[in-house]
C-alpha positions as CSV (number, residue, x, y, z in Angstrom):
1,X,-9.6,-18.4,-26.3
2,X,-7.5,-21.2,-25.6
3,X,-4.4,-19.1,-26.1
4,X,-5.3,-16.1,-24.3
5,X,-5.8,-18.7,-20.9
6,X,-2.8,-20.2,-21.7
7,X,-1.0,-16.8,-21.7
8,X,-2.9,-15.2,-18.8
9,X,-2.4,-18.7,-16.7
10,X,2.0,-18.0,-17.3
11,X,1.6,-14.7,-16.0
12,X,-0.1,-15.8,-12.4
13,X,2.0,-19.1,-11.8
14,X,5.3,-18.4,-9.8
15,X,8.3,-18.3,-11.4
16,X,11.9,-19.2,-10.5
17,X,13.4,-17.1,-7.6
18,X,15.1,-14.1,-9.4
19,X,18.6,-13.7,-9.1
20,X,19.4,-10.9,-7.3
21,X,21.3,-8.0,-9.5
22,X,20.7,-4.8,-10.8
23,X,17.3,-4.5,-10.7
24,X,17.5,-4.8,-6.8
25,X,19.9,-2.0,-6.2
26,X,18.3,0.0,-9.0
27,X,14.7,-0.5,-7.2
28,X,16.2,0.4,-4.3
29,X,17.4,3.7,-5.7
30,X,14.3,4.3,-7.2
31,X,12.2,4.1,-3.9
32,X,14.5,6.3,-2.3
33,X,14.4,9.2,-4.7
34,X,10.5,8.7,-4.6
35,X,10.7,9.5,-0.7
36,X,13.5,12.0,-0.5
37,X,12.6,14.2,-3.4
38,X,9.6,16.6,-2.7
39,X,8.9,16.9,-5.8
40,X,8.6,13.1,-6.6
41,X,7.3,13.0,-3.7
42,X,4.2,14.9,-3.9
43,X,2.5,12.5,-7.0
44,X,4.2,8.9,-5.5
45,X,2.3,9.8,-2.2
46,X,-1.2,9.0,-3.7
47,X,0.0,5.5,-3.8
48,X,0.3,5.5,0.3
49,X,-2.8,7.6,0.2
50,X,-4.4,4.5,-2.0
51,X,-3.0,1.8,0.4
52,X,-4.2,4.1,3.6
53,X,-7.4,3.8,2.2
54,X,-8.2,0.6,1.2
55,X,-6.5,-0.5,4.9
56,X,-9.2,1.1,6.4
57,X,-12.1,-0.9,3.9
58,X,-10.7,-3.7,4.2
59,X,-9.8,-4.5,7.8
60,X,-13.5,-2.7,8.3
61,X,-15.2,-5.5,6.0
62,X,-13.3,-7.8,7.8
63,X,-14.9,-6.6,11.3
64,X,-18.3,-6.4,9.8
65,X,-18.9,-3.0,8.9
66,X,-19.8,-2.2,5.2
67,X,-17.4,-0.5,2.9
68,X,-19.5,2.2,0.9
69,X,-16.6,4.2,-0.9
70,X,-13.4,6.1,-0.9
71,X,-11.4,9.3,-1.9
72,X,-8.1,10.5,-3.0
73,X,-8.2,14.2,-2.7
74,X,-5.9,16.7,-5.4
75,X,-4.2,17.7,-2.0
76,X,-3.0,13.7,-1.7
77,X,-5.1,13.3,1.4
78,X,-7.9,10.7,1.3
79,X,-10.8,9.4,3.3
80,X,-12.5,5.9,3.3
81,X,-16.3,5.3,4.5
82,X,-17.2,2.3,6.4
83,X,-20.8,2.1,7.7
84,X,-21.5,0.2,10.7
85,X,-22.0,1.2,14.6
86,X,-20.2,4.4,15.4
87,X,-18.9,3.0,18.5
88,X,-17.1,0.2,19.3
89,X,-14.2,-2.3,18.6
90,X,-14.9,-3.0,14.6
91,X,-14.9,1.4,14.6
92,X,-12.1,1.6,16.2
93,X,-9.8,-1.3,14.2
94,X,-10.9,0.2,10.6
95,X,-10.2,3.6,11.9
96,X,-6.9,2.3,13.0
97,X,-5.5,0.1,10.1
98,X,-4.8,3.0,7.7
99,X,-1.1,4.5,8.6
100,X,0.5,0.3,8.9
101,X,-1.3,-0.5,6.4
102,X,1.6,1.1,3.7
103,X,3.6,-0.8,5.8
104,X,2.3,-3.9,6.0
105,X,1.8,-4.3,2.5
106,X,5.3,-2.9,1.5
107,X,7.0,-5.5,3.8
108,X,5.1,-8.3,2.5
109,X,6.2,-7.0,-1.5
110,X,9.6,-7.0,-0.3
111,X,9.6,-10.7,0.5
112,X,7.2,-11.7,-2.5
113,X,10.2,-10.1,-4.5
114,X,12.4,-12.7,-3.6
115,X,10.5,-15.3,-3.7
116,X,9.4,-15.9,-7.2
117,X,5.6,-14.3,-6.9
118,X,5.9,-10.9,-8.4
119,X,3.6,-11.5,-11.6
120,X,1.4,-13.2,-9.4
121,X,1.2,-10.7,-7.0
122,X,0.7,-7.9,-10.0
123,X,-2.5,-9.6,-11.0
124,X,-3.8,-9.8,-7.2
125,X,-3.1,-6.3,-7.5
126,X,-4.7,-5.6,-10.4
127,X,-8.0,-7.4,-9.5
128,X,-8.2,-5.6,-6.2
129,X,-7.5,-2.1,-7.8
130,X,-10.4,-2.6,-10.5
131,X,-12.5,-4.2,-8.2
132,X,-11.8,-0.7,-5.9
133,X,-13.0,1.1,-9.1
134,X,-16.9,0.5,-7.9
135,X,-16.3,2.1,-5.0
136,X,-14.1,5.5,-5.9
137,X,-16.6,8.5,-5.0
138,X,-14.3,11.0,-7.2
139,X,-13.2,11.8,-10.5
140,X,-10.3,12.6,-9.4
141,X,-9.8,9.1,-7.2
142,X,-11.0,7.6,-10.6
143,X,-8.1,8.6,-12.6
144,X,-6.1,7.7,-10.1
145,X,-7.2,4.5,-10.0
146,X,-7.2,4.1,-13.6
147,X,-3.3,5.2,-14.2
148,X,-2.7,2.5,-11.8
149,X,-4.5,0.2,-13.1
150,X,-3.0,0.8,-16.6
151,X,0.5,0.7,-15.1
152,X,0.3,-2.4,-13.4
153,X,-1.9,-4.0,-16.3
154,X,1.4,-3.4,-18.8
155,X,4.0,-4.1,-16.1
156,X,1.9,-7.7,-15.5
157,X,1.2,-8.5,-19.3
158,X,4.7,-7.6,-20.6
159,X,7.1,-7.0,-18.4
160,X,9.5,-9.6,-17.5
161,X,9.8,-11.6,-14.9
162,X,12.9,-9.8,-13.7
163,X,11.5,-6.3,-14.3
164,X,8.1,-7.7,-12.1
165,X,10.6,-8.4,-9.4
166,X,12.2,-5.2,-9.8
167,X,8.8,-2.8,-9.8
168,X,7.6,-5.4,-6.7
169,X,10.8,-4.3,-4.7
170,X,10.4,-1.0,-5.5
171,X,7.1,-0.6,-4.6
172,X,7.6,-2.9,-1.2
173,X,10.5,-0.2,-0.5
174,X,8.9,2.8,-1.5
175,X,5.8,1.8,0.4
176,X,7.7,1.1,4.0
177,X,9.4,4.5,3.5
178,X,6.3,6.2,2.6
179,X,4.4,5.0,5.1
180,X,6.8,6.4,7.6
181,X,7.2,9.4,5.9
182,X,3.2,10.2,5.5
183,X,2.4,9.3,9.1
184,X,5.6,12.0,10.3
185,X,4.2,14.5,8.3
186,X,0.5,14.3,9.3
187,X,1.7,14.0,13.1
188,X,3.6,16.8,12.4
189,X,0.1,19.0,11.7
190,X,-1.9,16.8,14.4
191,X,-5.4,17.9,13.1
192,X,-8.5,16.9,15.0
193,X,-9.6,14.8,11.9
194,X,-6.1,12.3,11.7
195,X,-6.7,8.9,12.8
196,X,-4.8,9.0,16.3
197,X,-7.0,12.0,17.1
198,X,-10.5,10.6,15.9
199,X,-9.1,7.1,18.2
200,X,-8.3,9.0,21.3
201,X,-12.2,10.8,21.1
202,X,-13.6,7.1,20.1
203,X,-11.9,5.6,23.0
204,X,-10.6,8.1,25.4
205,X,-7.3,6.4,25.4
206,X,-4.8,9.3,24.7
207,X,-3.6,9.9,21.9
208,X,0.0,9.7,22.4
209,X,-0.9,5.9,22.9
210,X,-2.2,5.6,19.6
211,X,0.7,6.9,18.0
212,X,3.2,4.9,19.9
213,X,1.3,1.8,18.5
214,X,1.7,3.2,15.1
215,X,5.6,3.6,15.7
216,X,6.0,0.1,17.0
217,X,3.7,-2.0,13.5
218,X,6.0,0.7,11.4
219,X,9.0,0.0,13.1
220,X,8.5,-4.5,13.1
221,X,7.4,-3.8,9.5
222,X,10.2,-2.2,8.2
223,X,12.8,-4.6,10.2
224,X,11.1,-7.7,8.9
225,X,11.1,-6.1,5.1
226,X,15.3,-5.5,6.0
227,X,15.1,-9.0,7.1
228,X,14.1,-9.9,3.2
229,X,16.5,-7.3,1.4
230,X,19.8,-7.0,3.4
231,X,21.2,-10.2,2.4
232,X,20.5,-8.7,-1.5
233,X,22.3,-5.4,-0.7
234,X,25.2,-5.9,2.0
């Protein structure tokens, strides 16, 4: 027992600052072809569509509303429930948080790549993707969750620290792209049921506004994750 806290406590302290190499242009690349390749695409997505989610639970907890469950569709869409007044400012935050929340998170991996916390940040991850698994109300969001949590698991117990770093970057990457790329497509449809639409009938504010505010958190996200990576790739 001894031994298996000694091993789990190496893989949540920080480590020394990788070196920047390979494995940043390489999870760079990756991240890319993720985004730009429909067919990559199409299954990478559910991990925005994951993020979305849990942006709109957790920022709703956070207002006081009660998180009862969420779903990843087959189509990659998803939904998240939060039960609390159907009116008012804790609605409208949780309803708002899902598209920056890909981005959010994805600019705060690409700093943690850098700065010696990728195991650490794995097992955060971890915990908060099985902890998630209480509230999936699919089978299909349950697989979904479980492959993660299987990834992530092996990536965190014997990867390197290097190859952490590397999957960390990636995902940080992939995540500020795909968060761009998700919210151009569903504007692209503007159904009654997206976000800025259900924020414009909550609040009356148009929804052009809500949009706009969504392309200004996407746009400071993505130049404060540059902030982190240019001096590793120019």
């Amino acid at each position: 027992m001894e031994t298996l806290r000694h091993a789990i406590g190496e893989r949540i302290v920080p480590t020394a600052d990788p070196a920047a190499g390979w494995w940043t242009l390489l999870a760079v690349a990756v991240a890319l072809v993720l985004v730009a390749v429909p067919a990559a695409w199409r299954p990478a997505r559910l991990a925005v569509t994951i993020v979305h989610e849990l942006g709109h639970a957790v920022v709703g907890i956070l207002v006081g509303r009660r998180f009862t469950g969420f779903v990843v569709s087959a189509d990659m869409s998803g939904h998240a429930v939060t039960v609390g007044r159907s009116r008012g400012f804790g609605r409208v935050v949780s309803t708002w948080a899902g598209y920056p929340a890909p981005a959010v998170v994805g600019a705060v991996l690409t700093h943690i790549a850098f700065g010696g916390f990728s195991r650490t940040t794995l097992f955060a991850d971890l915990v908060i993707l099985v902890v998630s698994l209480v509230f999936v109300r699919s089978a299909h969001t349950l697989a979904t969750v479980l492959v993660a949590v299987v990834a992530i698991g092996a990536l965190w117990w014997w990867g390197s620290a290097a190859l952490a770093a590397a999957v960390v970057l990636g995902a940080g990457v992939f995540l500020l792209l795909g968060a761009w790329r998700h919210f151009g497509a569903v504007m692209a449809h503007g159904r009654r049921q997206d976000d800025p639409q259900q924020l414009a009938q909550l609040t009356g504010v148009p929804t052009a506004v809500w949009v706009a505010s969504y392309v200004l958190v996407l746009a400071a996200c993505t130049w404060w994750g540059w902030r982190a990576l240019a001096p590793h790739v120019l």
